[in-house]
C-alpha positions as CSV (number, residue, x, y, z in Angstrom):
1,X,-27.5,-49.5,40.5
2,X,-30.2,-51.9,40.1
3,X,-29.6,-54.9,42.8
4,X,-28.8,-58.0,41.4
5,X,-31.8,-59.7,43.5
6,X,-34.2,-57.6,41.4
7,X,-33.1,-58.5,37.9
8,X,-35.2,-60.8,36.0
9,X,-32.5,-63.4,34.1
10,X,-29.4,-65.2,35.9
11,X,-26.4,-62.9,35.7
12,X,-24.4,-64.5,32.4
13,X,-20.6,-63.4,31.2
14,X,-20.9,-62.0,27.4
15,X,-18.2,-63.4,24.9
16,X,-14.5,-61.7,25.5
17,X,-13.5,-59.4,23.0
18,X,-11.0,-59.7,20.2
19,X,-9.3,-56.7,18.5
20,X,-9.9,-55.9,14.8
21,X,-10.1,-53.2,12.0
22,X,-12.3,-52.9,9.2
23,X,-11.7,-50.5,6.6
24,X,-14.0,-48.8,4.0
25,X,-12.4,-47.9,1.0
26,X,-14.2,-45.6,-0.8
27,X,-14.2,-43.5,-4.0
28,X,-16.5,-40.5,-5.7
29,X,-18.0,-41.2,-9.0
30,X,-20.8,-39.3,-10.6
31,X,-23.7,-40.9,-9.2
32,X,-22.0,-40.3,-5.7
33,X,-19.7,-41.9,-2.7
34,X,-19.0,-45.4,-3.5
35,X,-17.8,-48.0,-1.4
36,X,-16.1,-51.3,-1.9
37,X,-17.7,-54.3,-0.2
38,X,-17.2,-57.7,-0.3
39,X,-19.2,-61.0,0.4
40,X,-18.2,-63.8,3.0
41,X,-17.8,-67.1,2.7
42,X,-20.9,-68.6,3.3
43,X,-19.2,-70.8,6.1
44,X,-17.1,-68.4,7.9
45,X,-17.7,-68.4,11.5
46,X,-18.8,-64.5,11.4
47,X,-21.6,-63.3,9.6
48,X,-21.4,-66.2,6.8
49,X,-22.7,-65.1,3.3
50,X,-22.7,-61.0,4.4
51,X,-21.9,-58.3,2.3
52,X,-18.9,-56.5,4.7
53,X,-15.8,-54.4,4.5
54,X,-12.7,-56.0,4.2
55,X,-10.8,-56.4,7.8
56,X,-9.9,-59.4,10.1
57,X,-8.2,-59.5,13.5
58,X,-5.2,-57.8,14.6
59,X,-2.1,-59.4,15.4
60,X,1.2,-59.0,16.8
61,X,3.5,-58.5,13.3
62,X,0.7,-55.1,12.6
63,X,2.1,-53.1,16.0
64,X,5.8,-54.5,15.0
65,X,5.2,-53.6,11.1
66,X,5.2,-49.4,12.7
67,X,8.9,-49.5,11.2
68,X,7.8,-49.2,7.2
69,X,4.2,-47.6,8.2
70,X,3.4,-43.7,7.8
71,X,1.9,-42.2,10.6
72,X,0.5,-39.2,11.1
73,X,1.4,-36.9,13.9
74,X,-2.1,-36.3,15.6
75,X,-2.5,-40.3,14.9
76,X,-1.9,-42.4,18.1
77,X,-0.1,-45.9,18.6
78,X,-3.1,-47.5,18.8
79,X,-4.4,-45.7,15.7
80,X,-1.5,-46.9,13.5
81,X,-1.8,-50.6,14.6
82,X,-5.4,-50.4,13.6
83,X,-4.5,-48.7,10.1
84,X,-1.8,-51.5,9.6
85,X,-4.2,-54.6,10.1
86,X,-6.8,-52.9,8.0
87,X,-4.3,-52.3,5.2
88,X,-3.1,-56.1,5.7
89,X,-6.5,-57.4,5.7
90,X,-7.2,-55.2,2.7
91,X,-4.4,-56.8,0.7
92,X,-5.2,-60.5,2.0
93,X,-8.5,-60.6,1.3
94,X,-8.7,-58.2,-2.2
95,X,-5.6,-57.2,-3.1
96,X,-5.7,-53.7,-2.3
97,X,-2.9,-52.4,-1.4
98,X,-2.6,-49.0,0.3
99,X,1.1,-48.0,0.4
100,X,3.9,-46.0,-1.8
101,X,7.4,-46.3,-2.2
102,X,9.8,-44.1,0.0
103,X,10.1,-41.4,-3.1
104,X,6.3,-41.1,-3.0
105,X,5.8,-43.2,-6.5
106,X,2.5,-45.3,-5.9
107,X,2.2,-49.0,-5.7
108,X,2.2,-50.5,-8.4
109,X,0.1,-53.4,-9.8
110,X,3.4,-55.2,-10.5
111,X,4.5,-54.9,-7.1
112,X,1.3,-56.3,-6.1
113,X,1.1,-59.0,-8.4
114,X,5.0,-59.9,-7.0
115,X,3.5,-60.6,-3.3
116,X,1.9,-63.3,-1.8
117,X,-1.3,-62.8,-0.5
118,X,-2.0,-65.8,1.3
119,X,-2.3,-65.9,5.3
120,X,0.7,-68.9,5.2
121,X,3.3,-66.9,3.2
122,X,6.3,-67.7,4.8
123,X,7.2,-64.2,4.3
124,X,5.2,-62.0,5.9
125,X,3.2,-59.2,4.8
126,X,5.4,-56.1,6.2
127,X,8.6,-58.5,5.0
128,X,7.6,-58.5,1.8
129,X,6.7,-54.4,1.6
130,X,10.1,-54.0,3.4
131,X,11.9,-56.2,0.8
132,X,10.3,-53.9,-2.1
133,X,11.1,-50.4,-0.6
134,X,7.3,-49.9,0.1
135,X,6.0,-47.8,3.2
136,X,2.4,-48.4,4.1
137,X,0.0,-45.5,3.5
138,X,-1.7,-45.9,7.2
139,X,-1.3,-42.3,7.7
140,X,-4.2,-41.9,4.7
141,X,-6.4,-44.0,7.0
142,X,-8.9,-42.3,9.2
143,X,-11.6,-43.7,12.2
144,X,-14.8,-43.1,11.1
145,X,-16.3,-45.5,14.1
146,X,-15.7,-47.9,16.8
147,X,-18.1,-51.2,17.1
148,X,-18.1,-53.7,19.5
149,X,-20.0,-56.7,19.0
150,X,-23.3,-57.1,20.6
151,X,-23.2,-58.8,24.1
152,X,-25.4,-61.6,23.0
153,X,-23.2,-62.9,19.8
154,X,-20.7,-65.7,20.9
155,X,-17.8,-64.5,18.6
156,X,-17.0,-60.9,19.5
157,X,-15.1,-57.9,17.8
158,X,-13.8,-54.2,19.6
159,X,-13.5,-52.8,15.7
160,X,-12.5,-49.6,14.5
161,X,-14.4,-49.0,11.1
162,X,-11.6,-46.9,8.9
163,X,-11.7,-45.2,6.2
164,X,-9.6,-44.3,3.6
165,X,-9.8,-43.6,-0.6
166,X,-8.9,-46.0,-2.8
167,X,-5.9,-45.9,-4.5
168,X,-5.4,-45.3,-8.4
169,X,-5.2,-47.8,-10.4
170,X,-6.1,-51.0,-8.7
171,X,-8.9,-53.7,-9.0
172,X,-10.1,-55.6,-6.2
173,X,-9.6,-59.3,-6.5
174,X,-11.0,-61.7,-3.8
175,X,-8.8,-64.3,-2.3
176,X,-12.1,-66.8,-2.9
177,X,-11.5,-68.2,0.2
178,X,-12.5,-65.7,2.8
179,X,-14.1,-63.4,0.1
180,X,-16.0,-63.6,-3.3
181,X,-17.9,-60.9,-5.3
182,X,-16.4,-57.8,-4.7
183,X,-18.3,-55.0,-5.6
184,X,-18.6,-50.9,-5.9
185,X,-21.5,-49.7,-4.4
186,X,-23.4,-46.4,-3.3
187,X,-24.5,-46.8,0.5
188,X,-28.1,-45.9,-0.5
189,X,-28.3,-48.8,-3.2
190,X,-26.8,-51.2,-0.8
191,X,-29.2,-50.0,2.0
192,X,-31.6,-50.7,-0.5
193,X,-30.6,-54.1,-1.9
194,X,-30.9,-55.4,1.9
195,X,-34.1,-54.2,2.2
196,X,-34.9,-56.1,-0.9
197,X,-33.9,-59.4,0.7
198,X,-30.8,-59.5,-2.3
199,X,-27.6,-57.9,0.0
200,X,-27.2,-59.2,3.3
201,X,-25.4,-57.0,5.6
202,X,-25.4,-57.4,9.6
203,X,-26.2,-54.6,11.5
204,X,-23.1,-52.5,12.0
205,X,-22.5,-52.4,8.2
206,X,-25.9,-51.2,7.9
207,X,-26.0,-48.5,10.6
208,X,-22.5,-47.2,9.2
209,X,-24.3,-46.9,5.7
210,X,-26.7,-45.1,6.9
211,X,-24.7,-42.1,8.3
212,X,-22.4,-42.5,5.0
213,X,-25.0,-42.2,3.1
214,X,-25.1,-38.3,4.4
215,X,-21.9,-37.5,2.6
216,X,-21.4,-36.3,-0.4
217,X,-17.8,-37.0,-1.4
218,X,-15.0,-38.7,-0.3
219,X,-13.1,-35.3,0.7
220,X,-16.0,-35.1,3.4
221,X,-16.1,-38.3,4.7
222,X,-12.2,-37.4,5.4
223,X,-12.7,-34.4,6.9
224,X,-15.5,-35.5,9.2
225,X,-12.4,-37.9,10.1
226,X,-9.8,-35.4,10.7
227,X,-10.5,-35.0,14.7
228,X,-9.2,-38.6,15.4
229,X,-12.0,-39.7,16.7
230,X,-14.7,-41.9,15.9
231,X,-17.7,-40.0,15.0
232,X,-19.7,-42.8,17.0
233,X,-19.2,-45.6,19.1
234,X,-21.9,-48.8,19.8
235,X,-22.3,-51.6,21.7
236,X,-25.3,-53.1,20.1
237,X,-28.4,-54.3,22.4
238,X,-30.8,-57.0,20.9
239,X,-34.4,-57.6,21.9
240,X,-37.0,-59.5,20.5
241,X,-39.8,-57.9,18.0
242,X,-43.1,-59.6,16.6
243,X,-40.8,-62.9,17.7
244,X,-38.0,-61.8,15.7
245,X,-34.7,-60.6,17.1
246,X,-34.2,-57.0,16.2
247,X,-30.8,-54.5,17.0
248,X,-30.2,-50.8,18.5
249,X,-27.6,-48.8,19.2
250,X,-27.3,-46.4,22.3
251,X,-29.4,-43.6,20.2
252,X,-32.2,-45.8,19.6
253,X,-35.5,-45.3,21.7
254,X,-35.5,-49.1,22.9
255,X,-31.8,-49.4,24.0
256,X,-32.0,-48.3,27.6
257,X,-35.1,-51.2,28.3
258,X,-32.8,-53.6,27.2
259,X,-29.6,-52.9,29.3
260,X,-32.5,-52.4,32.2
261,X,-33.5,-55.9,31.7
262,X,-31.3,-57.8,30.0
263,X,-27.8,-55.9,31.0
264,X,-25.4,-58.7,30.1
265,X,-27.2,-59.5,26.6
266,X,-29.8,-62.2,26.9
267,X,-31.8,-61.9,24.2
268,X,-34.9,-62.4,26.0
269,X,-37.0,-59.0,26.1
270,X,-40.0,-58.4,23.9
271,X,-40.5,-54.9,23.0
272,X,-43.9,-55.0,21.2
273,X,-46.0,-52.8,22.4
274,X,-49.4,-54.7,23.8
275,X,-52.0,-53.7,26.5
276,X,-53.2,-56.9,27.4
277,X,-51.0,-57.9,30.1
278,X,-48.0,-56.5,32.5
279,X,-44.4,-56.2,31.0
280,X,-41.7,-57.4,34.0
281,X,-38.9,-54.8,33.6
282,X,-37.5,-56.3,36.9
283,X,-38.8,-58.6,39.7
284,X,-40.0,-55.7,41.7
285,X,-41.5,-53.8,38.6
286,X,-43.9,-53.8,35.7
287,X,-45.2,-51.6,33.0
288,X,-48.7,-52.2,31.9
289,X,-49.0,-50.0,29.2
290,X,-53.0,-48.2,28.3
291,X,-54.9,-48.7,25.3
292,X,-54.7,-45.1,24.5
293,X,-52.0,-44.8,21.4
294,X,-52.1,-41.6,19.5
295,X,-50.2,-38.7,18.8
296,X,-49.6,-36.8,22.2
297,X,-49.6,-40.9,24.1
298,X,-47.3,-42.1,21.7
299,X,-47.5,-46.4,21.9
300,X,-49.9,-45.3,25.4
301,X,-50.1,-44.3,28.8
302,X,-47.5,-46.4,31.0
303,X,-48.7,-47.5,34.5
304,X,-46.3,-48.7,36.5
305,X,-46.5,-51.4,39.2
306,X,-43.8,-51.7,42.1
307,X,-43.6,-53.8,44.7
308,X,-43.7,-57.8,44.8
309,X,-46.2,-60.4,46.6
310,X,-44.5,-60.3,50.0
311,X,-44.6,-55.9,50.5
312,X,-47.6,-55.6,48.4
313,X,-47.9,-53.0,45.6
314,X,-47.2,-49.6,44.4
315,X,-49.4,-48.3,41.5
316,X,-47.9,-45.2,39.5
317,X,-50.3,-43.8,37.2
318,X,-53.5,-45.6,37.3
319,X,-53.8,-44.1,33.4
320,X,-57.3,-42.9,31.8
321,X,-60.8,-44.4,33.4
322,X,-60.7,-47.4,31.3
323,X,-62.4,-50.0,32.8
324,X,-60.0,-53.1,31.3
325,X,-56.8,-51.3,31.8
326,X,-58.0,-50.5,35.6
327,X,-58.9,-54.9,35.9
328,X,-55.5,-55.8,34.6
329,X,-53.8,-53.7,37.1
330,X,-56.1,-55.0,39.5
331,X,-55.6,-58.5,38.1
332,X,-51.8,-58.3,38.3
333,X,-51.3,-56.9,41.8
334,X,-53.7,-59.9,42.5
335,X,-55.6,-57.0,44.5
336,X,-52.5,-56.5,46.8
337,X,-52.0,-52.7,46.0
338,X,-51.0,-50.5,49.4
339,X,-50.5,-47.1,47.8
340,X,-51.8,-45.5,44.1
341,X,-49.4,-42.3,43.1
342,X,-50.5,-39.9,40.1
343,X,-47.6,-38.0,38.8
344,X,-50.2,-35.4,37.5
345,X,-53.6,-34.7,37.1
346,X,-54.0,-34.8,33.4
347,X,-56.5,-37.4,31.9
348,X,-54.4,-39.9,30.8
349,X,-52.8,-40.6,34.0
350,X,-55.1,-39.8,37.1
351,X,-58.6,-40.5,36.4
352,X,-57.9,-44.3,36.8
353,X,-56.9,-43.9,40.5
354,X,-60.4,-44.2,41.9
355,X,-61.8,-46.5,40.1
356,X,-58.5,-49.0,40.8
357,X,-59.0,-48.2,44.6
358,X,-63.0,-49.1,44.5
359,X,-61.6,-52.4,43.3
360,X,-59.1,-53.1,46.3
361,X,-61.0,-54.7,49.0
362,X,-58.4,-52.5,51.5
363,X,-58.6,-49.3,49.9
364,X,-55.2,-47.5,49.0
365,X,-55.1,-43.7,49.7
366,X,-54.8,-42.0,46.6
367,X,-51.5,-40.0,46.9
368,X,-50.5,-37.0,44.8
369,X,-50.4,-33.0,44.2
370,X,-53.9,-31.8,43.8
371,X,-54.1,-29.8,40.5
372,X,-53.7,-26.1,40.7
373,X,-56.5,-23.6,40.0
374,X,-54.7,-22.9,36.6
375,X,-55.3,-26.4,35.7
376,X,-57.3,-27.2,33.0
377,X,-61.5,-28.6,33.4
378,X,-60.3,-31.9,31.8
379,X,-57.4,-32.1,34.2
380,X,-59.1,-31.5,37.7
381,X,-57.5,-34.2,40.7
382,X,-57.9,-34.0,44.2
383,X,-55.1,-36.6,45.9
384,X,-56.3,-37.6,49.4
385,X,-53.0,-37.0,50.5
386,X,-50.9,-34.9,49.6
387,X,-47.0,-36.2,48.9
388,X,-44.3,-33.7,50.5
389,X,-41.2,-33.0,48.4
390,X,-38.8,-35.8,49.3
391,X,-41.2,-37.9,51.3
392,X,-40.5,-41.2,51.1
393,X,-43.4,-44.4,50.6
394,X,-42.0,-47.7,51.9
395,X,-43.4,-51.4,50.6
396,X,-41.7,-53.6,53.1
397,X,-42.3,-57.4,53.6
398,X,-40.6,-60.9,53.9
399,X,-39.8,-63.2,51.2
400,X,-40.7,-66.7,51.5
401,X,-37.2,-67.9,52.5
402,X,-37.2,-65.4,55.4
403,X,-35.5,-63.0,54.1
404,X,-36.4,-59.0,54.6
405,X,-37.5,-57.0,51.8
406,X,-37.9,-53.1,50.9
407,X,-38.6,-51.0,48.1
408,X,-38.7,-47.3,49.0
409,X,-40.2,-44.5,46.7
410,X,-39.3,-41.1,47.2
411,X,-41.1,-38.3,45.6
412,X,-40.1,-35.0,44.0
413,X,-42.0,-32.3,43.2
414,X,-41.4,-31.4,39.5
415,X,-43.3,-28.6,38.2
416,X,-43.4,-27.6,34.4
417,X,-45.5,-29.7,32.9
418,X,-48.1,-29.2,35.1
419,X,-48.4,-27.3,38.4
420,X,-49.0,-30.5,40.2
421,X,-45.8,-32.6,38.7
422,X,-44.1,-34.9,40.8
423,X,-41.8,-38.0,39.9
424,X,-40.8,-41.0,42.1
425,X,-37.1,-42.8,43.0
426,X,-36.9,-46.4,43.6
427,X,-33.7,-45.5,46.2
428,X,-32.5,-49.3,46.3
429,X,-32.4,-49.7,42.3
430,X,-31.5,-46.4,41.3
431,X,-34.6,-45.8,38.6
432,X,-36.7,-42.6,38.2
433,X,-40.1,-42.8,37.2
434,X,-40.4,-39.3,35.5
435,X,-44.2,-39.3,34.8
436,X,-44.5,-36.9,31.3
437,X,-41.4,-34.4,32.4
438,X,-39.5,-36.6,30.7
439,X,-41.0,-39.2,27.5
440,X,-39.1,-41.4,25.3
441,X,-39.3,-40.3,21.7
442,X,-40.8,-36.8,22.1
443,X,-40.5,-33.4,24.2
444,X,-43.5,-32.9,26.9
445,X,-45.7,-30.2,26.1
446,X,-45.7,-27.4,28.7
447,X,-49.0,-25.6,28.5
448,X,-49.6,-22.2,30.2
449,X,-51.0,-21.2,32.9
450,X,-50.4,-25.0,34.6
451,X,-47.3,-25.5,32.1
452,X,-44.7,-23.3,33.1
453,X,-41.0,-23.1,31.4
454,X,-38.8,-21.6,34.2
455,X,-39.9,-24.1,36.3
456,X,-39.6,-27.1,33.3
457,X,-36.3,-26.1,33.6
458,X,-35.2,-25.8,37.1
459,X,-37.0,-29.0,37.7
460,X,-35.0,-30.8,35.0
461,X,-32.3,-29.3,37.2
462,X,-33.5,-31.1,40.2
463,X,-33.8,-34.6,38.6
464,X,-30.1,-34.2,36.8
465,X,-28.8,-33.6,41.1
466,X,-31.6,-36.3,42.2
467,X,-29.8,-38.7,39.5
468,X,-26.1,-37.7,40.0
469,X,-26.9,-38.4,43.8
470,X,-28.8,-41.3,43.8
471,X,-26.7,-43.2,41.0
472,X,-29.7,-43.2,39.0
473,X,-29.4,-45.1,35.6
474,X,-32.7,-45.0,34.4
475,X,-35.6,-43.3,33.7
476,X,-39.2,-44.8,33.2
477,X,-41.2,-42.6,31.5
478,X,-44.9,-42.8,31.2
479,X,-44.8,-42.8,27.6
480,X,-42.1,-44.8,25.7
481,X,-39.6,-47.6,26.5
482,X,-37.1,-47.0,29.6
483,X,-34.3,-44.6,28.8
484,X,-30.6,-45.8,29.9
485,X,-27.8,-43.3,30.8
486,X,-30.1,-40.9,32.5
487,X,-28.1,-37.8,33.2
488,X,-27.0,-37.8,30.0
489,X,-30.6,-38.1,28.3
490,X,-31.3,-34.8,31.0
491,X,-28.3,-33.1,29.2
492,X,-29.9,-33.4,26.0
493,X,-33.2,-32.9,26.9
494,X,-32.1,-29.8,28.6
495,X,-30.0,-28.7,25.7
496,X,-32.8,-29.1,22.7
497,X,-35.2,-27.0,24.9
498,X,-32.8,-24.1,25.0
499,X,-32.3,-25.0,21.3
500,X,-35.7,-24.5,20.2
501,X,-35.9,-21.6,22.5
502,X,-33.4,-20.0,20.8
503,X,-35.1,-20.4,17.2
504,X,-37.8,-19.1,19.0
505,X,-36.4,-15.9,19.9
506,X,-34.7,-15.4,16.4
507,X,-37.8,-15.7,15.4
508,X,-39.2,-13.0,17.7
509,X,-36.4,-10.9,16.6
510,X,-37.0,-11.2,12.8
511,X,-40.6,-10.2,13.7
512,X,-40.9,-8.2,16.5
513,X,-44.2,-7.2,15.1
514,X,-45.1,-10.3,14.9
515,X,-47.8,-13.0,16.7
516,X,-47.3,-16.4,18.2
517,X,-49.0,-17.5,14.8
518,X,-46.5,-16.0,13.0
519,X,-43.2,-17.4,14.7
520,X,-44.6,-20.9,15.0
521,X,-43.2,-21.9,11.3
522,X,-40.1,-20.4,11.5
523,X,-39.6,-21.9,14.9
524,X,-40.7,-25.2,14.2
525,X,-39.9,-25.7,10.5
526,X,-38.4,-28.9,11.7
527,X,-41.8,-30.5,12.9
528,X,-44.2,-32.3,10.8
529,X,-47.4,-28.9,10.2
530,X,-49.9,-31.5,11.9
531,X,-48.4,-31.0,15.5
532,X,-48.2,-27.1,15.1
533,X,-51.5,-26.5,17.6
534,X,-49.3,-28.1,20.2
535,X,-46.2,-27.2,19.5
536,X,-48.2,-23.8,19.9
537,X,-48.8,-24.4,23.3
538,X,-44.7,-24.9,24.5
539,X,-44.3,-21.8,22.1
540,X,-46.1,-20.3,24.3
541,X,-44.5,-21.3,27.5
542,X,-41.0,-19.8,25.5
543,X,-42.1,-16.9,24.5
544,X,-43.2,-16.0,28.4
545,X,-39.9,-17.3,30.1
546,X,-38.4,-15.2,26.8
547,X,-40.3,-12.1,27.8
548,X,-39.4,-12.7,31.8
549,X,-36.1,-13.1,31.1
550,X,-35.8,-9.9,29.0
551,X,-37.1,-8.2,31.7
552,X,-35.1,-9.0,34.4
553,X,-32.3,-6.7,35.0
C-alpha cells in the first residue's frame, strides 16, 4: 500500500455509482452477427450524440416486476432485476419487446402497438404486460459483461451489458426523445465507422465490439453466456496521450501506471513515452526512461530514481553509457544520489553506473551482483559491493516541516535472466522494481549459460511470496509502464511460460529427431518470424529445464 504522503495528486472521492443494464440485441444474417444500436440525444447528460445500446437505470418497479418475469434457474435475483430493466429500457426507448404470453405465443406487434411507451404512463410497464397476459422473456437474457464507469466521469454507471436475440417479427422504433436512428450493424463496420470519425461510440461500447466481433453467430455469443458470468469486468482508467485523454481497461499495458498515480481517477498522467526529462510516478519516485527504443528495449531502458531532497537518492539502473541519459539523472537528483543499484549486468542497464558516479561530487558505491563467469563479453559488471539477499538500503532524512522521513530498499536475489539478477522492494509503499525478470508488454529472454529456466522460475516463485508478504501492488519494470495487481500479473507470467514450455515439448515429441531449429516454428507459430533468433535463445533455456526434468527420477 502506497502511503498517502507519497502520492503525487490530493486524495479526491470519484462520482457514486448508479445501477443499470444495457442490452445488446443481436441477430445472424449472412454477412455475420449483427447488433442493434441506437444514437443519443445529442443533449442527454451521458454520452450525448453516441451510437449505444439501448438501457437506462434500474429502478424499484424492475426487482417488483419478478412476478410476470421468466427466470432461469442458474439466473440469480440480481440477474433477473438486471434482465427486467434491460427489457424495459428496450421497449421505452425502441420498442422492442422481449416477452411471450403464458402459452408460449410471441408478442405480438399489436400488443406492442396497444402499450404506452412513455416513461409517464400512468400505467406502468409490468402493469401493462400483466394486464395483457404477457410474461417477460428475461430468462432469454444473458451477461456478456459488467462495466463500471471510469473514476474520472462525473455521472457514473455499475452496468451489466446483456445480451439476448432479437425477437421475430419486430422493428425498432426510437422514442425520438432519448433515441434517434436506430440501426443494424456488424461490430466490425461499426468499429470501423468510429474510426472513420462517422459513429461515435464511448469506450465501453467500443471495447465490447471488439471481443463481439470474435463470434460468429448469435448461438455463440449465447453459449459464451451460459456460465452466468460476465466474460469480463472493467473499471476504466484514463490518462492523457500526445495531450489527448485516452482509456484502458485492467488488460491494457498502461492501466496499472495510472491506478499507481492517479488511484482515485484524476486525469492527470501523461503516458507518452519521452527521454528528455523524469516522469514522477510518486513523490519519492521517478522513471527517466533511455533513449534506447527497439525491439528487445521496447519504448527503452527505465532508470529509476528513489528517494526525495531531504534522504537523498537512490539510482536503479543507471541504463546504457549514454552520456545525456547519465546528465539528466544527474540533473534530476540535483547531484544528491547516496547509492546506484544495477539489477544486472547487461548493457542496457549497468554500464551507466560509473559514469553517473564520476559525476557525483560524493561518490555513490556502486551496489550489485557481479556477473558470473557464464556471462556474456558484452555483459561483464563488477559491483563494488556486493548486495546480500534481503539486505536492506535505507535513504533517511527530515522534511522541511520537521518531520522524519525513510524509504527503505530491500533486495532479492533473482536469478534467471541472468546469473547476477536481483530486484528491489520499496517496504513502506509496497512496489517492486523487477529489473527485466519481469517487463510490461513482453516475456524476458533467458539466455543460457547466464539465463537459466529452473531458476526463472523458482525466482518468480520468490517475488509471488515477497509480494503476498509485503502487500505489494506493483511492479516497476525496467521496460514498460508500471504493472498493477502484481501477484496476479506473476500468475500469468508464470502460467504462459509453462504454456510455451509445453508447445515446446510437443514439439520435441513430434520430432524427437529433431534440432532446436526445427521446433522453433512449431513452438513459436504465434510470434511474428523476425523475433525467432531470440525466441531461440529461451527455447533454449526450455529445452534444458525439459531435458533436466526428464531426467530426474
Amino acid at each position: 500500500m502506497v502511503r498517502p504522503t507519497q502520492q503525487l495528486h490530493p486524495a479526491r472521492e470519484p462520482a457514486p455509482v448508479r445501477a443499470a443494464a444495457t442490452v445488446l440485441l443481436l441477430r445472424d444474417s449472412e454477412a455475420g452477427i449483427e447488433v442493434l444500436m441506437t444514437r443519443r440525444s445529442g443533449t442527454a447528460s451521458f454520452a450525448p450524440g453516441a451510437y449505444v445500446f439501448p438501457g437506462g437505470q434500474i429502478d424499484a418497479a424492475d426487482q417488483a416486476a419478478a412476478h410476470i418475469a421468466a427466470r432461469r434457474p442458474t439466473q440469480s435475483g440480481l440477474q433477473l432485476t438486471q434482465a427486467i430493466a434491460a427489457i424495459r429500457e428496450g421497449f421505452e426507448e425502441l420498442g422492442v419487446l422481449l416477452a411471450r404470453h403464458a402459452d408460449g405465443r410471441p408478442v405480438s406487434a399489436q400488443d406492442i402497438a396497444s402499450m404506452d411507451r412513455s416513461t409517464t404512463s400512468p400505467v406502468s410497464f409490468a402493469e401493462q404486460c400483466a394486464a395483457r397476459g404477457l410474461v417477460l422473456a428475461s430468462d432469454q437474457v444473458f451477461t456478456l459483461a459488467h462495466w463500471i464507469t471510469d473514476r474520472d466521469l462525473p455521472k457514473r454507471f455499475d452496468v451489466p451489458f446483456l445480451v439476448a436475440r432479437m425477437p421475430e417479427g419486430q422493428t425498432p422504433t426510437a422514442d425520438e426523445s432519448e433515441q434517434f436512428e436506430p440501426c443494424w450493424v456488424r461490430p466490425a463496420d461499426a468499429l470501423a465507422r468510429h474510426a472513420a470519425g462517422s459513429f461515435f461510440m464511448i469506450f465501453p461500447t467500443v471495447r465490447t465490439l471488439q471481443r463481439l466481433a470474435a463470434y460468429a453467430s448469435v448461438d455463440a455469443v449465447l453459449q459464451a453466456c451460459a456460465a452466468e458470468q460476465p466474460l469480463w469486468t472493467s473499471c476504466p482508467r484514463a490518462g492523457l496521450l500526445r495531450g489527448q485523454d485516452a482509456r484502458y481497461m485492467e488488460s491494457d499495458s498502461p492501466y496499472g501506471e495510472l491506478a499507481l498515480v492517479c488511484p482515485d481517477g484524476q486525469l492527470l498522467h501523461a503516458l507518452d513515452w519521452q527521454s528528455e526529462r523524469a516522469v514522477p510516478l510518486l513523490r519519492n519516485v521517478q522513471r527517466l526512461t533511455a533513449p534506447n527504443p527497439g525491439a528487445m528495449t521496447g519504448p527503452g531502458t527505465n532508470s529509476y530514481i528513489v528517494g526525495d531532497a531531504a534522504t537523498g537518492y537512490l539510482v536503479i539502473d543507471p541504463g546504457p553509457n549514454d552520456a545525456g541519459h547519465i546528465e539528466r539523472l544527474w540533473r534530476a537528483t540535483e547531484g544528491n544520489i547516496r547509492m546506484i543499484v544495477c539489477t544486472h549486468s547487461h548493457a542496457d542497464h549497468s554500464p551507466g553506473a560509473a559514469p553517473l558516479q564520476a559525476l557525483c561530487k560524493e561518490k555513490p558505491p556502486i551496489l550489485g551482483l557481479s556477473s558470473a563467469p557464464t556471462a556474456r563479453s558484452s555483459a561483464r559488471f563488477a559491483a563494488e559491493r556486493e548486495l546480500r539477499d534481503g539486505e536492506r538500503l535505507v535513504l533517511e532524512g527530515t522534511t522541511a516541516e520537521g518531520e522524519p522521513v525513510t524509504h527503505t530498499l530491500r533486495a532479492i536475489h533473482t536469478p534467471g535472466h541472468a546469473a547476477n539478477h536481483l530486484c528491489l522492494v520499496l517496504e513502506e509503499d509496497g512496489l517492486l522494481f523487477s529489473g527485466d525478470h519481469i517487463l510490461n508488454g513482453s516475456t524476458t529472454v533467458v539466455d543460457p549459460p547466464d539465463g537459466d529456466m529452473n531458476a526463472y522460475l523458482d525466482s518468480l516463485d520468490k517475488l509471488d511470496a515477497a509480494c503476498e508478504a509485503g502487500g505489494i501492488d506493483f511492479i516497476l519494470p525496467a521496460h514498460g509502464h508500471v504493472i498493477g495487481s502484481a501477484r496476479s500479473a506473476i500468475a500469468q507470467l508464470k502460467a504462459h511460460r509453462l504454456k510455451r514450455e509445453a508447445k515446446i515439448a510437443a514439439a520435441m515429441q513430434r520430432l524427437p529427431q529433431g534440432t532446436p531449429d526445427d521446433w522453433l516454428p512449431l513452438a513459436y507459430d504465434d510470434v511474428p518470424e523476425r523475433m525467432w533468433p531470440v525466441a531461440a535463445r529461451s527455447l533454449a533455456a526450455h529445452v534444458a529445464r525439459i531435458r533436466q526434468l526428464a531426467s530426474t527420477p
